[in-house]
N, C-alpha and C positions, 0 to 999 in steps of 0.2 A: 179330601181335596186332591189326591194324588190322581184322580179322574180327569183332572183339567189336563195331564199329561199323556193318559188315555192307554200308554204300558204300564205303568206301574201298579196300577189297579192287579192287573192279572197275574203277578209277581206278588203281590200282599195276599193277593188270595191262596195258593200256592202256600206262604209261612203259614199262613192259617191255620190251613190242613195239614201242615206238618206238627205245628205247637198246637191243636185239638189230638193227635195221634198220641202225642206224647202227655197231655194232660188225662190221656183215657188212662193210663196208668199210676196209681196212689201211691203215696212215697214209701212203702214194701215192696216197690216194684210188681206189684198184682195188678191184672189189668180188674178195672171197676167196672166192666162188663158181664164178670161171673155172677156176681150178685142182683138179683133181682132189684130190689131198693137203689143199688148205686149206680147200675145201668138206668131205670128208671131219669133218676137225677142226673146221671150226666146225660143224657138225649136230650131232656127237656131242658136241661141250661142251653149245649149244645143248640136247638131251634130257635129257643127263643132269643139268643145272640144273631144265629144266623140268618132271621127275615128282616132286622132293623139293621144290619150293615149290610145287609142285599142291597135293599131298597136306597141306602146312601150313597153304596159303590156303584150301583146303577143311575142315579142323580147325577152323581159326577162325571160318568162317563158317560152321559146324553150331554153334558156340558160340552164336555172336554169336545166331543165330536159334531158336538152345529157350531165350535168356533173351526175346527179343523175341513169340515164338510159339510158348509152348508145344507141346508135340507126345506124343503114347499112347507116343513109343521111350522116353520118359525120366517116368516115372510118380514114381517115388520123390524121396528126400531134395534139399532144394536147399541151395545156400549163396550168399546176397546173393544171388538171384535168379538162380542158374545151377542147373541141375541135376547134381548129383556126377557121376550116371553118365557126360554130358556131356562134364565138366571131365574124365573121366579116359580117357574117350576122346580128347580132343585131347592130355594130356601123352601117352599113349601113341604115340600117330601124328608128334607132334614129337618124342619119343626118339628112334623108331626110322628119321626122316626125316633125323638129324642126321648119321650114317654113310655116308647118301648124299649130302647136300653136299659133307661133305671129301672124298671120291673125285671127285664133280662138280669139284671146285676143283683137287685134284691133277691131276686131268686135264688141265683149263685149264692151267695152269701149266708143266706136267712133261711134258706130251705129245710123244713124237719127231715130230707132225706138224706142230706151231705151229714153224714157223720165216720 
């Protein structure tokens, strides 16, 4: 939701990559790169977190910006200053982004590579 504000999105992304920098290292302080298996598993949790909050951070921030600047993709009806077609473009994109979290997470979690 921080898209509707349209900086802060790119301020979160930024933590991101800073708290992904430091999760690449396991509580021995070993970076989980040297390993084949734990490199493996952190890239792949890694991606598969990173295309389902793309696609929401980018929802938000096509929001945030046809209220901020209008644009010809979104001609019609608005509400409070958002355009519908807009708004229903982002609940679509974070519906169907939701089903990719929870596997993102089960992943994390339940994977036979995280040991």
């Amino acid at each position: 939701m921080t898209g509707l504000s349209v900086i802060p999105p790119f301020l979160l992304s930024g933590y991101r990559g800073w708290v992904g920098g430091i999760v690449s290292v396991d509580d021995g302080h070993i970076s989980r790169l040297r390993q084949p298996n734990q490199a493996i598993y952190y890239f792949s949790v890694v991606l598969l977190q990173l295309i389902p909050y793309s696609l929401a951070a980018g929802a938000t921030l096509n929001l945030g910006l046809s209220y901020f600047r209008p644009r010809r993709d979104y001609p019609g009806e608005k509400w409070r200053g958002y355009p519908k077609e807009a708004i229903w473009d982002f609940v679509r994109i974070v519906v169907l982004t939701a089903p990719f979290v929870a596997v993102a997470n089960l992943w994390e979690f339940l994977s036979p590579l995280n040991s």
